[in-house]
C-alpha positions as CSV (number, residue, x, y, z in Angstrom):
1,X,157.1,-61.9,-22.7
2,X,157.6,-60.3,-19.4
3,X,161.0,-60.7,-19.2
4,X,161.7,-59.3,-23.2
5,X,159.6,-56.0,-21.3
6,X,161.5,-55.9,-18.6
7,X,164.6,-55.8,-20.6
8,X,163.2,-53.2,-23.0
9,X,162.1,-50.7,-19.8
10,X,165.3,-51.5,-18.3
11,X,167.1,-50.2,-21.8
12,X,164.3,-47.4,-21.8
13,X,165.2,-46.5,-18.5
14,X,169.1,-46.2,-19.1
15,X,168.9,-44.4,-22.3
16,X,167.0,-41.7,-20.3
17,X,169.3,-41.8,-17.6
18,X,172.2,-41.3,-20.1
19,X,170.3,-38.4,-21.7
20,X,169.7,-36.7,-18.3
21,X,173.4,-37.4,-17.6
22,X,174.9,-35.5,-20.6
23,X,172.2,-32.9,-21.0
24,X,172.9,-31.6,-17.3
25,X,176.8,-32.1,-17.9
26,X,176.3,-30.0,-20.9
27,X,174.2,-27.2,-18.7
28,X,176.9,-27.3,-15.9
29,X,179.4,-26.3,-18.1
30,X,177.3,-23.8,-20.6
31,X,176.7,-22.3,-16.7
32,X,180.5,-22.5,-15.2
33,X,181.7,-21.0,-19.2
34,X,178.5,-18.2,-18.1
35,X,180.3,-17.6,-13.9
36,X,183.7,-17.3,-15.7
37,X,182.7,-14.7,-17.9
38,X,181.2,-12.8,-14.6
39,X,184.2,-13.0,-12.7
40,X,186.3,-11.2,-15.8
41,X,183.2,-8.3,-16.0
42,X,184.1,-8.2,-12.2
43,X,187.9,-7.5,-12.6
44,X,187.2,-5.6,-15.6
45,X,185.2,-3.6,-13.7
46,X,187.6,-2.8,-10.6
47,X,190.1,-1.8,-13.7
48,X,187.9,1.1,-15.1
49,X,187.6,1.8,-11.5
50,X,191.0,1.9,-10.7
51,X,191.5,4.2,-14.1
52,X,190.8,7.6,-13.5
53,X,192.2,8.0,-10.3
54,X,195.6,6.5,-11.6
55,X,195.2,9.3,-14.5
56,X,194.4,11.8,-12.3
57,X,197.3,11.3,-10.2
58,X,199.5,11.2,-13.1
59,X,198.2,14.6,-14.2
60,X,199.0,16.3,-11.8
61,X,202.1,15.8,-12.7
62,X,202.5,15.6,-16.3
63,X,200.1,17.9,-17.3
64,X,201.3,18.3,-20.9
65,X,200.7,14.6,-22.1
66,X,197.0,15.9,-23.2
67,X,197.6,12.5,-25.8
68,X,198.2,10.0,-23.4
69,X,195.4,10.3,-21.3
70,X,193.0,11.0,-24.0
71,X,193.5,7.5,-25.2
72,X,193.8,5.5,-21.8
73,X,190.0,7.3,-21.1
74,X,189.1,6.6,-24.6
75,X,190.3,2.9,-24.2
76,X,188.3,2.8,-20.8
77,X,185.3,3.5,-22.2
78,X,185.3,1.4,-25.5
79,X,186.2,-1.3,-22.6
80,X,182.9,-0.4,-20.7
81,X,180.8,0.1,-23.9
82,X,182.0,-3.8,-25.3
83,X,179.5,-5.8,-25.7
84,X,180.6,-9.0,-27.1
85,X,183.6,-11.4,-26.3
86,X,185.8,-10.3,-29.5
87,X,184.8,-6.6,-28.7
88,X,185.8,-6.9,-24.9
89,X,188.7,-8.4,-26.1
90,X,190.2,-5.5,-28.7
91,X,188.8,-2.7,-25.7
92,X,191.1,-5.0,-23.3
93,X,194.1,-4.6,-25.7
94,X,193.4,-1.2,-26.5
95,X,194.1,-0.5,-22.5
96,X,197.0,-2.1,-22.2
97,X,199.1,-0.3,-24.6
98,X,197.4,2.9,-23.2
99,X,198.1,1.8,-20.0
100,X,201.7,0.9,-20.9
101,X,202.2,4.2,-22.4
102,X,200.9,5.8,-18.6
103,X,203.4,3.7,-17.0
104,X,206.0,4.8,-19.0
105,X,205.3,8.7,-18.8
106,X,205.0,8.2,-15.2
107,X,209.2,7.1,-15.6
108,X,210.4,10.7,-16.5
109,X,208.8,11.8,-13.3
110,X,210.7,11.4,-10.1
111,X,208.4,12.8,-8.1
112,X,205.3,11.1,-9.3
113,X,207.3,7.6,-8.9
114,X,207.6,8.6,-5.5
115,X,204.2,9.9,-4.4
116,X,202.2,7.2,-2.1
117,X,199.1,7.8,-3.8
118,X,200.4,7.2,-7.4
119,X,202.6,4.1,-6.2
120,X,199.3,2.3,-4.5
121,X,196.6,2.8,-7.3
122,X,199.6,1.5,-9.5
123,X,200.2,-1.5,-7.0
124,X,196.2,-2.0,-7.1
125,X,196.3,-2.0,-10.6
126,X,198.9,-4.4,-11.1
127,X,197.1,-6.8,-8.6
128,X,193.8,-6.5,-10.2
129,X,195.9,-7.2,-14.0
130,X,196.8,-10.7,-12.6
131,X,193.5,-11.2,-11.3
132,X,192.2,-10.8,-15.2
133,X,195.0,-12.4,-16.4
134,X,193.7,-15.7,-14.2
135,X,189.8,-14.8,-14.7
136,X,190.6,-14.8,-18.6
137,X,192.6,-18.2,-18.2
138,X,189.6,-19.3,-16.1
139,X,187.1,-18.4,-18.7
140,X,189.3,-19.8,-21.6
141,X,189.2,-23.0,-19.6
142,X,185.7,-23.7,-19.2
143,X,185.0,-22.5,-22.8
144,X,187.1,-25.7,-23.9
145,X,185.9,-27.6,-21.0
146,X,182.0,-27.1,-22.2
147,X,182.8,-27.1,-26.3
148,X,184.8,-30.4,-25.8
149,X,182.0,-31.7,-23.6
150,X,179.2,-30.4,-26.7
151,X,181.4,-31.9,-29.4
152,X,182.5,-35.0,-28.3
153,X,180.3,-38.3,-28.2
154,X,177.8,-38.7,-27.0
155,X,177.6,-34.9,-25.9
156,X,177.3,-34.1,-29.7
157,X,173.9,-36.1,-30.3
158,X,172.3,-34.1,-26.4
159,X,173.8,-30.9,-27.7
160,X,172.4,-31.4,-31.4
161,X,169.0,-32.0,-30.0
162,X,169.0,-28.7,-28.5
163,X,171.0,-26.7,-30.9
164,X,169.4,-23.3,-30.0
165,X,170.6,-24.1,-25.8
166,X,174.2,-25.0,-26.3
167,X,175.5,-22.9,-29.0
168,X,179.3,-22.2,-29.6
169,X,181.1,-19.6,-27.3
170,X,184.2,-17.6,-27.6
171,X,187.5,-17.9,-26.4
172,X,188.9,-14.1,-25.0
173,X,192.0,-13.8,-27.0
174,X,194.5,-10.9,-26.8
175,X,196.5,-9.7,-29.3
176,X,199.9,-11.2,-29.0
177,X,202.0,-8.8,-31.2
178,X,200.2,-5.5,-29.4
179,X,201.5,-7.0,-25.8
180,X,204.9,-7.5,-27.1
181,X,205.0,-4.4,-29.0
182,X,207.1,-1.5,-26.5
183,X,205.0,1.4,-25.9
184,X,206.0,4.9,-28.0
185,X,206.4,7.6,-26.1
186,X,207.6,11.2,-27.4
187,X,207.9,14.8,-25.6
């Protein structure tokens, strides 16, 4: 009789162990999905930084492209006013094509491809682009990392038991044929 006890608190004992296990696995990776959204909003936030300056640079120059920086400070700010994954996502498309269009108003002036000040917000730009480029891998990463861990078994039984805890995130997708699509620009 002892022994059939020990045996069943031994049994006891690693079922709870197994729970702890994949319930703190399951946290770990709700929590690095939660860091890597934080390190985008960082990035993203250097960008909208970087923004006005760049457009004020570039009107000094091109004064008459009243369109163009109407919609790269319109895209900024539907950026800053996103809320949710899918809408940080469209406000993160929506400055790229406005910032494309910048880029390439900023060609038909010589002198504002020359000027220091326009050439090093534009290098500080394009570094802090790759940064977001790897934050948003980063994210994307973990998001499979913690839904594979919540789906598979046994993951799926912890993560059922506390449905409300470990619910389903998003993936931050861009929209492919926007980035391929050349920007229109007309004087």
């Amino acid at each position: 009789m002892v022994a059939f006890l020990v045996v069943i608190a031994v049994l006891v004992f690693l079922f709870i162990m197994w729970f702890v296990y994949y319930y703190n696995k399951l946290v770990r990776e709700r929590n690095r999905v939660d860091n890597a959204w934080h390190q985008i909003d960082v990035q993203l936030k250097r960008r909208y930084d970087l923004i006005p300056n760049l457009v004020e640079t570039v009107k000094g120059y091109a004064a008459h492209e009243k369109e163009v920086f109407e919609k790269v400070t319109q895209a900024r700010a539907m950026g800053i006013n996103a809320r949710t994954v899918g809408e940080q996502a469209q406000a993160e498309n929506a400055i790229t094509q406005a910032l494309k269009t910048l880029f390439a108003v900023a060609e038909n002036y010589p002198d504002l491809k020359a000027n220091q000040n326009f050439l090093m917000l534009q290098e500080e730009l394009a570094g802090t682009e790759s940064k977001i480029a790897f934050a948003r891998q980063f994210y994307n990463d973990s998001v499979m990392a913690y839904d594979t861990a919540r789906q598979r078994f046994p993951g799926n039984i912890v993560a059922g038991m506390f449905s409300g805890t470990f619910t389903p995130r998003e993936y931050f997708e861009i929209d492919i044929a926007a980035e391929r699509e050349a920007p229109k620009v007309q004087f």
